[in-house]
C-alpha positions as CSV (number, residue, x, y, z in Angstrom):
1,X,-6.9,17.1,7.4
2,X,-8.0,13.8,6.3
3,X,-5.1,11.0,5.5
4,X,-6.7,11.2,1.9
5,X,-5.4,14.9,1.7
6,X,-1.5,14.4,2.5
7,X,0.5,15.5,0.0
8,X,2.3,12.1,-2.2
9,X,4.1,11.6,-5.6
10,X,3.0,9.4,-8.0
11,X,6.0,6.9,-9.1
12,X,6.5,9.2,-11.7
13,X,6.9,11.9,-9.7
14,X,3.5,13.8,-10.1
15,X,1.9,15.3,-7.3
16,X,-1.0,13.7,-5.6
17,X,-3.2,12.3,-3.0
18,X,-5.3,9.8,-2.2
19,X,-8.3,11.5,-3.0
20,X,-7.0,12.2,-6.4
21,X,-5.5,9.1,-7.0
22,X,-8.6,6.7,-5.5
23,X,-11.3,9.1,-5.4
24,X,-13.7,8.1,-3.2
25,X,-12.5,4.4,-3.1
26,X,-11.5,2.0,0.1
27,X,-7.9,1.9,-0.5
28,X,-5.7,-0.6,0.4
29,X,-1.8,1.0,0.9
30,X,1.0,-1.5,0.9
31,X,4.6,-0.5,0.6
32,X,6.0,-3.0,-2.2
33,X,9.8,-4.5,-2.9
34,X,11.0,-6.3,-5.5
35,X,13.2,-8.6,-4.2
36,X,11.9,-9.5,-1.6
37,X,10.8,-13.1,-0.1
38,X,7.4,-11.5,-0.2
39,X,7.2,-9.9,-3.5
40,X,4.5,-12.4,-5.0
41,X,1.8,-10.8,-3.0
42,X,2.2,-9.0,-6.0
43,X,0.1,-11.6,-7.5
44,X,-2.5,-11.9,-4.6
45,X,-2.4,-7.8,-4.8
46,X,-3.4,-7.6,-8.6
47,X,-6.1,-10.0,-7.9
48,X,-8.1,-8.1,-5.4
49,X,-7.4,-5.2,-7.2
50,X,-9.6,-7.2,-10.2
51,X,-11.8,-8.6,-7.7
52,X,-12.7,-6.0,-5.9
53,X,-11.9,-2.3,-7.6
54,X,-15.4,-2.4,-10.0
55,X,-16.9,-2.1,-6.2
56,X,-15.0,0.9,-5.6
57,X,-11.8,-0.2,-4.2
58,X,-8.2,0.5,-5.3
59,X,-4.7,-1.3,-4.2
60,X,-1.6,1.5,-4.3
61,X,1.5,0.4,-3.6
62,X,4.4,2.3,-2.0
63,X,8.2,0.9,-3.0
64,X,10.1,1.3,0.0
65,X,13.9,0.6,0.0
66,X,14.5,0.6,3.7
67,X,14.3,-3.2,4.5
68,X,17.3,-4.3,3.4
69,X,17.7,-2.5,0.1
70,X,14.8,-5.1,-1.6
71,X,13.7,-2.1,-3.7
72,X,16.9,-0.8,-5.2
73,X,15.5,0.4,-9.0
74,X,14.6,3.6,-10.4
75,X,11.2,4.7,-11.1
76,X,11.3,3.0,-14.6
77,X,12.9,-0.3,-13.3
78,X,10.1,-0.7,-10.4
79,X,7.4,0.1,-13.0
80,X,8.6,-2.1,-15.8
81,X,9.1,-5.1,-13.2
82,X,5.6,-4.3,-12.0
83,X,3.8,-4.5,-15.0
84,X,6.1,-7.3,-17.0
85,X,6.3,-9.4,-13.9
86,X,2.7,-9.6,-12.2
87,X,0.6,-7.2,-14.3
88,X,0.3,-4.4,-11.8
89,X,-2.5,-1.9,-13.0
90,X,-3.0,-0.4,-9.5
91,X,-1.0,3.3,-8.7
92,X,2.4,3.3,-7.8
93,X,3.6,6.2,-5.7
94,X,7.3,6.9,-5.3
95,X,10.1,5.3,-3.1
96,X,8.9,6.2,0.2
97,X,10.6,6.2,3.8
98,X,8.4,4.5,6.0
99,X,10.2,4.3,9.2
100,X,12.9,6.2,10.7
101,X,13.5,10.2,11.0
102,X,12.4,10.7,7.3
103,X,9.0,9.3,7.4
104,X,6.8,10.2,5.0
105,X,4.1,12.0,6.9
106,X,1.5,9.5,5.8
107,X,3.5,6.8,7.3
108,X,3.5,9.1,10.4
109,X,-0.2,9.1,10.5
110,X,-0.8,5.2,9.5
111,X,1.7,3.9,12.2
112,X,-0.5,5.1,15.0
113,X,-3.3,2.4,13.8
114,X,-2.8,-1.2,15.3
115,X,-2.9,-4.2,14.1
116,X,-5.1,-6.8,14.9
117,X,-3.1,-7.7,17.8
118,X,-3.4,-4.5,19.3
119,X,-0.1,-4.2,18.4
120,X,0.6,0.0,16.8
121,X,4.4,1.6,15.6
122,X,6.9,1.1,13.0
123,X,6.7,-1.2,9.7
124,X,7.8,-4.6,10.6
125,X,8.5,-5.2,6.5
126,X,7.5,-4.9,3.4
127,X,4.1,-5.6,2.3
128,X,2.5,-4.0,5.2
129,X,-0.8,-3.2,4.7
130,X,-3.2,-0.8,5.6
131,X,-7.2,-0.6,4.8
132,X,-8.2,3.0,4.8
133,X,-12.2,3.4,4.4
134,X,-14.0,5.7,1.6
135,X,-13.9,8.5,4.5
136,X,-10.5,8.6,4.7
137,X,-10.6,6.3,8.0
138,X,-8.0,3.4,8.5
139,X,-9.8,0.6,9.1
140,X,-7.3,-1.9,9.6
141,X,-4.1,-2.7,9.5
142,X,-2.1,-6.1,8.0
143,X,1.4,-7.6,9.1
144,X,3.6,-8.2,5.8
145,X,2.7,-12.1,6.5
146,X,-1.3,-11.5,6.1
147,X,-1.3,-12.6,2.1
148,X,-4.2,-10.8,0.3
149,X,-6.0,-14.0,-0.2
150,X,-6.6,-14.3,3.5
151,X,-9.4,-14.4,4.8
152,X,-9.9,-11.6,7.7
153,X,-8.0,-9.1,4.8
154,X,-10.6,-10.1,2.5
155,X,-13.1,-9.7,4.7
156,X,-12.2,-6.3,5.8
157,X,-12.1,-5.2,2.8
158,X,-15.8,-6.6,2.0
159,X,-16.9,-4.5,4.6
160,X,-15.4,-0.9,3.8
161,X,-17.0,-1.3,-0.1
């Protein structure tokens, strides 16, 4: 089974996938917060998402509350923030466990790839992101640090479209 074909929920609870939420789109998976120090990737997010999607690329966040309760609101709360706040267009899945016993079998998958320090395993924070190819492929994975304006993310992304 392909990483595109695990089973999610939309933030509003609808069943999905990747495929079915991207379709045959790069996709860029980053589990979200807001209120966190990091939170105005938001900003950098929604750009790329307008830079990049009409080439067949798609951001989806994934609210996690794990790191230090930063993503405390309901469904309607983390969606109204979204859009009000930075204008978030891209899918939102539901609150997600990313680490620990209740990992969401996606995460499972994802934590496998390494970084580009060679470096694989849990979620250091939020706004980890992974790049996962049209094919269903990861092809790389981002420290919650790596802003989407910079450069190597960019460019990994330029060469999955």
């Amino acid at each position: 089974m392909s990483i595109r074909d695990i089973a999610l929920r939309t933030l509003d609870g609808e069943p999905t996938t990747l495929a079915e939420l991207a379709g045959d789109k790069a996709v860029l998976l980053v589990n979200v917060a807001s209120k966190c120090g990091l939170t105005p990737q938001y900003s950098g997010l929604v750009e790329l998402q307008q830079t990049y999607g009409p080439q067949g690329f798609t951001v989806v966040g994934v609210p996690c509350n794990q790191f230090m309760g930063q993503e405390p609101g309901s469904a309607e709360e983390i969606a109204q923030f979204c859009a009000t706040t930075y204008g978030v267009d891209f899918p939102l899945l539901e609150k997600t466990e990313v680490n620990g016993e209740n990992r969401h079998p996606l995460y499972a998958e994802l934590v496998a790839t390494a970084d580009t320090e060679g470096a694989a395993g849990d979620i250091q924070w939020n706004f980890e992101k992974f790049l996962i190819d049209r094919e269903g492929k990861v092809a790389g994975r981002f420290r919650p640090t790596v802003t989407p304006g910079d450069a190597a993310l960019r460019g990994a992304v330029e060469s999955v479209l």
